[in-house]
KEVEX-516457 format. One record per residue (C-alpha): y, z, x. Coordinates in steps of 0.5 Angstrom, whole numbers, padded with zeros to 4 digits, always signed. Layout:
REM residues N
YZX
...
REM end
This chain:
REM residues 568
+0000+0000+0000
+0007-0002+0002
+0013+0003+0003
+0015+0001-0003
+0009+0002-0007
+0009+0010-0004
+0015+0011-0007
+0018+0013-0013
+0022+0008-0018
+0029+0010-0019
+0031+0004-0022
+0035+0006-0029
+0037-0001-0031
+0033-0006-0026
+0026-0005-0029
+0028-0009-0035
+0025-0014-0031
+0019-0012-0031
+0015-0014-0037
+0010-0021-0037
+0015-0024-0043
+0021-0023-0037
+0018-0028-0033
+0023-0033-0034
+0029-0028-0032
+0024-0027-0026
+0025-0035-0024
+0032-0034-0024
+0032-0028-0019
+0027-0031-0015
+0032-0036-0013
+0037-0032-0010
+0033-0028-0005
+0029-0024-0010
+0021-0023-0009
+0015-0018-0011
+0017-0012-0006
+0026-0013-0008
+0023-0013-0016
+0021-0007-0015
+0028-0004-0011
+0034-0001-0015
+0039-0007-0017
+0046-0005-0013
+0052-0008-0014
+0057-0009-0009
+0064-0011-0013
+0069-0013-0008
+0076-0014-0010
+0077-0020-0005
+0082-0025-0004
+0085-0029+0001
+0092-0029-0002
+0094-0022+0001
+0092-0018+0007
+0091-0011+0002
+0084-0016+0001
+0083-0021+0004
+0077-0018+0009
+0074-0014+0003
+0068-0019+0003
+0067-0018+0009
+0067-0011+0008
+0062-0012+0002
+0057-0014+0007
+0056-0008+0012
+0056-0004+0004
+0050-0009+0003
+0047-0007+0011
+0047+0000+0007
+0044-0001+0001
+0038-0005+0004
+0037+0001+0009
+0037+0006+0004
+0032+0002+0000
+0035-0002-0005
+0037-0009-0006
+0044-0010-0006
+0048-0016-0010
+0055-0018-0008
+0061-0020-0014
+0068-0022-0014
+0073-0020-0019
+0081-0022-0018
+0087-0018-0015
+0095-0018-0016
+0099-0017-0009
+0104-0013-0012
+0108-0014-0006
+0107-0022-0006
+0108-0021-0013
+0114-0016-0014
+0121-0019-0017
+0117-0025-0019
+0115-0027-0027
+0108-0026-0023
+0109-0018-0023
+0108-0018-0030
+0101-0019-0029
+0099-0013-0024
+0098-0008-0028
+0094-0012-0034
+0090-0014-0027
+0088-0006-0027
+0084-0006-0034
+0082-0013-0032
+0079-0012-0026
+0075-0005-0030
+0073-0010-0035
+0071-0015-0030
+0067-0010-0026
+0064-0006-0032
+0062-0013-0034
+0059-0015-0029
+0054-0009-0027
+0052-0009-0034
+0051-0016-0036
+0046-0016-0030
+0042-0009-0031
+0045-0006-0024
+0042+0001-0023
+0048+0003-0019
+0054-0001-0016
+0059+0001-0010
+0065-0001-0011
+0071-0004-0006
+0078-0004-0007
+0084-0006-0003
+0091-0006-0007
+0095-0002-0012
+0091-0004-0019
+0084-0005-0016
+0083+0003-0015
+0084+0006-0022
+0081-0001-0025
+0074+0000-0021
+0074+0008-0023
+0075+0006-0030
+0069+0001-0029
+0066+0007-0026
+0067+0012-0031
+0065+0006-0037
+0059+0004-0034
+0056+0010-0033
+0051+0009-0028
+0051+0012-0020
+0057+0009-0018
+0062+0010-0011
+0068+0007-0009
+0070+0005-0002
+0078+0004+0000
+0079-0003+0004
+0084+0002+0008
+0091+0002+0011
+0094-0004+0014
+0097-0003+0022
+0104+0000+0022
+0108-0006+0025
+0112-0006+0031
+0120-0008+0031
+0124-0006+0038
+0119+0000+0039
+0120+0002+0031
+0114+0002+0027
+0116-0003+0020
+0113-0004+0014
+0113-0009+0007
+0119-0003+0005
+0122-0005+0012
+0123-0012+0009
+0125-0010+0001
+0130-0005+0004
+0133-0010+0010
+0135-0015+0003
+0140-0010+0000
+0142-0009+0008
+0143-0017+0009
+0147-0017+0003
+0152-0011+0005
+0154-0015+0011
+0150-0010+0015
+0144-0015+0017
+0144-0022+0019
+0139-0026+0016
+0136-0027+0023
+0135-0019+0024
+0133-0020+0017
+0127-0026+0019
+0126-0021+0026
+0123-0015+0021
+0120-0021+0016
+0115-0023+0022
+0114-0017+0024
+0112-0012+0018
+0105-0013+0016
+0101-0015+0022
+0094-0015+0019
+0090-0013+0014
+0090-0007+0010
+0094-0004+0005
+0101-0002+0005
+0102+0003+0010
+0107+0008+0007
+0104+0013+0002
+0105+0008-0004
+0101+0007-0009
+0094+0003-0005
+0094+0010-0001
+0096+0014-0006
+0090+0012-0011
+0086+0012-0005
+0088+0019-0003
+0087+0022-0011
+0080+0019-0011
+0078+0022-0005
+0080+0028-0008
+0076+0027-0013
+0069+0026-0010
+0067+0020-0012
+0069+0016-0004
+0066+0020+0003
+0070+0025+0005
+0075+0021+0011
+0074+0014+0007
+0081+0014+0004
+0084+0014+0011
+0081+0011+0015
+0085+0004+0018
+0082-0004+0016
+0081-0006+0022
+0077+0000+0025
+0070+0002+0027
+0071+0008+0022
+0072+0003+0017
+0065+0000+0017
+0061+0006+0018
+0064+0008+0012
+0063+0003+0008
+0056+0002+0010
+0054+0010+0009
+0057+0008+0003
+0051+0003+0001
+0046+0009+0004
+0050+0014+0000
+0050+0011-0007
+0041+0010-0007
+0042+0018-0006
+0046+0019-0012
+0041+0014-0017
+0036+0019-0013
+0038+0025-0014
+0041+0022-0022
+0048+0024-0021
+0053+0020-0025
+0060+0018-0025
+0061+0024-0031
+0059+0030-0027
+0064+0029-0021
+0070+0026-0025
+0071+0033-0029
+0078+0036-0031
+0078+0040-0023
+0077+0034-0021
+0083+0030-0023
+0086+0037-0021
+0084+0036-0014
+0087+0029-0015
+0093+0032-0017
+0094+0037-0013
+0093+0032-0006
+0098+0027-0010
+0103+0032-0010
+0102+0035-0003
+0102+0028-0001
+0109+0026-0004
+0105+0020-0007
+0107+0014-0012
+0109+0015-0020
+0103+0011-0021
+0099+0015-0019
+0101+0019-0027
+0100+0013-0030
+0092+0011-0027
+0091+0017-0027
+0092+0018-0035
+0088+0012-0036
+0082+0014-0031
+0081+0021-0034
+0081+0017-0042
+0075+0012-0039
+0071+0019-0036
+0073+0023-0043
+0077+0028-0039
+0083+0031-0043
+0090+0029-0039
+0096+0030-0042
+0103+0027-0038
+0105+0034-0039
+0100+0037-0035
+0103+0034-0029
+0109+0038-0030
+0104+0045-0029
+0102+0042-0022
+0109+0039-0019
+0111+0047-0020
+0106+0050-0016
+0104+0045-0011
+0109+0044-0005
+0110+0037-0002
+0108+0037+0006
+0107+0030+0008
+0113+0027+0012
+0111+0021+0010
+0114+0014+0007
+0118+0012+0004
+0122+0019+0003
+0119+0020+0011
+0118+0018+0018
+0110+0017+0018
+0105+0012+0016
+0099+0013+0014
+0095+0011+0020
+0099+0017+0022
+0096+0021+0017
+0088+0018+0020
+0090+0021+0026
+0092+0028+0026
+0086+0029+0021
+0086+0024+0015
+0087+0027+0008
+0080+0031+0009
+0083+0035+0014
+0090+0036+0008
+0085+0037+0003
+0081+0043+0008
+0089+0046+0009
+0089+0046+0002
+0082+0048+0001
+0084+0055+0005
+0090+0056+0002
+0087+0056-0005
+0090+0050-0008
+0084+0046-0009
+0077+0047-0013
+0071+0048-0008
+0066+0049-0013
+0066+0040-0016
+0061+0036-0014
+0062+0030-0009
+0059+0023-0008
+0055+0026-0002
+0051+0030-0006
+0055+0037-0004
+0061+0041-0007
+0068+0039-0005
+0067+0045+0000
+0061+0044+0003
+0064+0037+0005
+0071+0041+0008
+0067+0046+0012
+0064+0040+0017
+0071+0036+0017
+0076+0038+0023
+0082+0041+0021
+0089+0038+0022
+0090+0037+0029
+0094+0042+0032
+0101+0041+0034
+0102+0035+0029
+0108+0033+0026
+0106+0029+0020
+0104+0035+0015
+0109+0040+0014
+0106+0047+0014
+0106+0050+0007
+0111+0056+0010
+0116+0050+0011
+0115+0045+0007
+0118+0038+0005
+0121+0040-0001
+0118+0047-0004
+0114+0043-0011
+0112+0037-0012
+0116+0030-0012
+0114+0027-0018
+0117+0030-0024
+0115+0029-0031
+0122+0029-0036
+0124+0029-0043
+0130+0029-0048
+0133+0025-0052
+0132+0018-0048
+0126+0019-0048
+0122+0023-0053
+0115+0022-0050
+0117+0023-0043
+0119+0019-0037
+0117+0020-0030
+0122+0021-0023
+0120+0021-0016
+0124+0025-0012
+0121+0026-0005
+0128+0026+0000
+0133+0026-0006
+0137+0031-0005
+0141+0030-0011
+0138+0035-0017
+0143+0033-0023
+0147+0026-0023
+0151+0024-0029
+0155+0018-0030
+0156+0012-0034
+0150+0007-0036
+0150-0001-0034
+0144-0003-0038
+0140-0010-0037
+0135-0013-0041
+0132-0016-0034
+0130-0013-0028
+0134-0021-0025
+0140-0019-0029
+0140-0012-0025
+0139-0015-0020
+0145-0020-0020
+0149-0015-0022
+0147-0011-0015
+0148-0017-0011
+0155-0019-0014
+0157-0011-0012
+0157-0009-0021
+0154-0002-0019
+0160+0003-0016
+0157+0010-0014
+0156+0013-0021
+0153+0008-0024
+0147+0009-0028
+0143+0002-0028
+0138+0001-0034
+0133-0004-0035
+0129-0003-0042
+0124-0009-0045
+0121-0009-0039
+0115-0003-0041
+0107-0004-0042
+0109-0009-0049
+0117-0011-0048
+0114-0014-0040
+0109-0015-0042
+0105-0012-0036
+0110-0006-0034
+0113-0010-0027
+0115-0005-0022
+0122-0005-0019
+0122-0004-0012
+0126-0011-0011
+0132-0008-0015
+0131+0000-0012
+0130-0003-0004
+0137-0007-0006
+0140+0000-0009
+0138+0004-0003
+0139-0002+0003
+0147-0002+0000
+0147+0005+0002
+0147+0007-0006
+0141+0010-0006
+0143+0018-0008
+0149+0015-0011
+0147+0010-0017
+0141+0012-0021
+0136+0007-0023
+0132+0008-0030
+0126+0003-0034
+0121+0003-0039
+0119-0001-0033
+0114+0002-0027
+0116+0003-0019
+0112+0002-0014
+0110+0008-0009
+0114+0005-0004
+0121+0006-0009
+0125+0012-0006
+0132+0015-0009
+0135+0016-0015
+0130+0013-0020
+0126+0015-0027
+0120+0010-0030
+0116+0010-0035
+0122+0012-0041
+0117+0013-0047
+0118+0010-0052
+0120+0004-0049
+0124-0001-0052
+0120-0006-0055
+0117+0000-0059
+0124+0002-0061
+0124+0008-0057
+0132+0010-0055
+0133+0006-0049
+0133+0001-0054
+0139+0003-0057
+0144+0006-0051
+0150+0001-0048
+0154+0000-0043
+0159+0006-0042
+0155+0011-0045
+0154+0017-0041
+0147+0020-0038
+0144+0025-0035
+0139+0026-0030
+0137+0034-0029
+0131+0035-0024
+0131+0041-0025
+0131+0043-0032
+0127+0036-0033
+0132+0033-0038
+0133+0026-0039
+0139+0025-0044
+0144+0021-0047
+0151+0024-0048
+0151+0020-0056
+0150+0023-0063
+0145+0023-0068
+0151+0019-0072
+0152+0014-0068
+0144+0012-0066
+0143+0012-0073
+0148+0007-0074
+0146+0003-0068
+0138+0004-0071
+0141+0000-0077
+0143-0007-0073
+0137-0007-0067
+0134-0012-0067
+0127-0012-0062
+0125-0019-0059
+0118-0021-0061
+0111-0019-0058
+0109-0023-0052
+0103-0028-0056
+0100-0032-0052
+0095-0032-0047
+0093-0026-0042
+0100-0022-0043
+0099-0024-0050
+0093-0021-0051
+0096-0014-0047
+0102-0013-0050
+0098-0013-0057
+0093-0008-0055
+0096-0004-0050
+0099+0004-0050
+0104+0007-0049
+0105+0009-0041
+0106+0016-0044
+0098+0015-0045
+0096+0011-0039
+0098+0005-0042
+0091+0004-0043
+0087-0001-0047
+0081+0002-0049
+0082+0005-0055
+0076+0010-0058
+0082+0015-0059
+0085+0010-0064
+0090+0016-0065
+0092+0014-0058
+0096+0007-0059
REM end
């Protein structure tokens, strides 16, 4: 008898093949490379994200590979699917942005899909952008079959004049260039120079911020979240990944029993020791919604009080995250706040071990390194990522305020229905310090697909405005966005939420620490301006189309799965 015969059968799904009647289905499989011996292996997926259009994931297949060298090394008979991405940075003050966050719940469906439709035991999955990584956990969370996520990991930081540079070093250089402080050859200079290779974008923004979370969360390795692209610590990880996936369908661990509300609560904490990306409220809302976890906006708030942000990172610091990898990685962040009783150490892991077994065999930070701020002496003594209310914006809103040193900013709105007229507005100097600049109908349905801002921001900040004109949108920001700004207004406009009745010249107020958002206009006068607003109609055709009839508010994720059906 062959090993294989010896050994006991783990196949959940896979075995569907078995019977005389599926001889035909047998056929096809035989064709790919499948035999008697391979019929009797766990079927694995391996998803990769791969695209040759961006450097967050054009080595991903390759990446796929070594996770298939694991897989057959631990017993199983691995099969590798695409799915697409959207650089958000190739994409970001395009018409092409409003389909990046689409591409999350394309991506979980495409994935969920995939593995289904082929009876796979369990998969691996590998993502390299901002969308990829909540897409695949919410496919891990639906799918419900043993399942492990692997981040592509961080680009290289690039090198300018000694300094290192990154995507942000360009968008920030525009606003610069159009102040007269940057020639278009200096602009040029930092262009050719700030992404120079693969891998995700370098500060925390969003691509490391969600691979920070879900390494927090227990479902990738311990370290695999920082380890650089283009590193032997990058392919060791990805293929003991492949191994540690069989162990899981051995031991019959399944998404479910690692994606608990601590979980999500160890997720949170690291994103705010962290610093990290406003999106990370938004995909974090919609995973725990696919894994059936209670996770409401608010609660966000609970942790932003309590936890102190540590990471001198950018964009509101002076470090990369390939910085980060080397004092330690998020693991030795996570056994910091493990020793200092911010982390639950009792939640099952990916490894098959406790939170707390996987950080007693992690080195902690290295001594004497300057990237994570001591919790005596933090960077800032709670969290950056506030979760305001008011009456402009009943169900919420979110503002990052890591490096902001302005708590409370009131002044006259300036309001645009397009992130190009804000834009113009900036570029022909419209926006005098004091300004509150709005731009509404740019939500989950009024986008559709919710762009990010980070054009408009990086010009604000780059003209020297960024602690003197506010930025405010039913729209997103990506991570790499710092300064005055506040995202996620829900109800957004296209809902009829207030952002949809404010004008220019009406005064807002913006309060950190009261968590207020609010116009300075009576309930008469909304009620007047309600009477004679006229909302555009719903984008209706194709993939938006589709998007923005069924999707919810951002206050909720901004989710398309609706088994709640209270939760549109």
């Amino acid at each position: 008898m062959t090993n294989n015969e010896n050994k006991k059968d783990i196949r959940i799904r896979s075995n569907v093949y078995d019977s005389m009647v599926k001889s035909p289905n047998r056929a096809m499989l035989r064709a790919t490379g499948m035999g008697d011996e391979e019929f009797n292996q766990p079927l694995i997926g391996v998803i990769s994200t791969w695209a040759e259009n961006t450097p967050c994931n054009i080595h991903l297949h390759d990446l796929g590979k070594v996770a298939k060298q694991g897989i057959r090394t631990a017993g199983g008979w691995p099969v590798q699917f695409g799915t697409i991405t959207v650089a958000d940075g190739i994409a970001m003050g395009t018409p092409g942005m409003r389909y990046s966050l689409p591409s999350r719940d394309i991506i979980a469906d495409s994935v969920e899909t995939a593995v289904g439709g082929h009876n796979c035991d369990a998969f691996v999955a590998i993502g390299g952008c901002d969308k990829n990584m909540p897409g695949c956990m919410i496919a891990i969370a639906n799918t419900e079959i043993p399942a492990i996520f692997v981040y592509g990991g961080t680009i290289a930081p690039g090198k300018l004049d000694g300094k290192d540079i990154d995507l942000v070093s360009v968008f920030e250089a525009i606003g610069k260039w159009n102040n007269n402080d940057m020639t278009e050859e200096e602009v040029r200079r930092i262009e050719c120079n700030a992404c120079p290779g693969p891998g995700g974008c370098g500060g925390l923004y969003t691509a490391n911020t969600m691979a920070s979370a879900i390494e927090a969360m227990g479902m990738s390795l311990p370290g695999s979240s920082s380890n650089p692209a283009t590193t032997e610590a990058k392919l060791r990880d990805v293929e003991a990944a492949g191994e540690a996936v069989l162990n899981l369908l051995e031991k019959k661990i399944y998404p479910k029993d690692i994606m608990t509300r601590k979980a999500f609560e160890n997720a949170i904490t690291v994103v705010m020791a962290l610093g990290g990306s406003t999106n990370a409220i938004l995909h974090l809302m919609a995973m725990a919604h696919a894994a059936n976890v209670e996770l409401t906006l608010d609660d966000f708030n609970e942790f932003q009080e309590k936890v102190p942000h540590l990471a001198d990172l950018k964009p509101s610091g002076q470090y990369v995250f390939q910085d980060l990898y080397e004092v330690g990685g998020v693991s030795a962040v996570m056994k910091y706040l493990y020793e200092n009783g911010y982390i639950h150490g009792d939640c099952l892991t990916v490894t098959g071990k406790t939170v707390a077994e996987n950080l007693a065999e992690v080195p902690s930070l290295t001594e004497g390194q300057q990237v994570i701020m001591p919790l005596e002496n933090p960077k800032r003594k709670d969290g950056p990522l506030i979760v305001l209310h008011g009456n402009l914006a009943p169900d919420g809103a979110v503002a990052k305020v890591s490096g902001v040193k302005v708590r409370r900013h009131e002044g006259p709105a300036k309001v645009f229905n397009t992130e190009e007229e804000a834009i113009q507005a900036v570029l022909t100097d419209e926006i005098v310090d004091g300004d509150v600049v709005v731009v509404r109908y740019v939500g989950p349905k009024g986008g559709p697909g919710m762009p990010e801002m980070l054009s408009l921001s990086s010009m604000i900040v780059g003209k020297g405005q960024g602690e003197t004109v506010a930025l405010l949108t039913d729209g997103r920001f990506s991570g790499g966005t710092y300064g005055l700004v506040v995202g996620h207004i829900a109800p957004e406009a296209q809902d009829g939420g207030p952002i949809a009745l404010l004008q220019t010249g009406d005064t807002v107020l913006i309060d950190q620490d009261t968590k207020e958002l609010t116009m300075k206009v009576s309930e008469e006068e909304l009620a007047k301006r309600q009477e004679s607003l006229v909302i555009p109609p719903l984008h209706s055709r194709g993939a938006l189309g589709k998007y923005a009839h069924i999707v919810s508010s951002s206050s909720k994720g901004a989710i398309t799965d609706f088994w709640k059906k209270d939760e549109k």
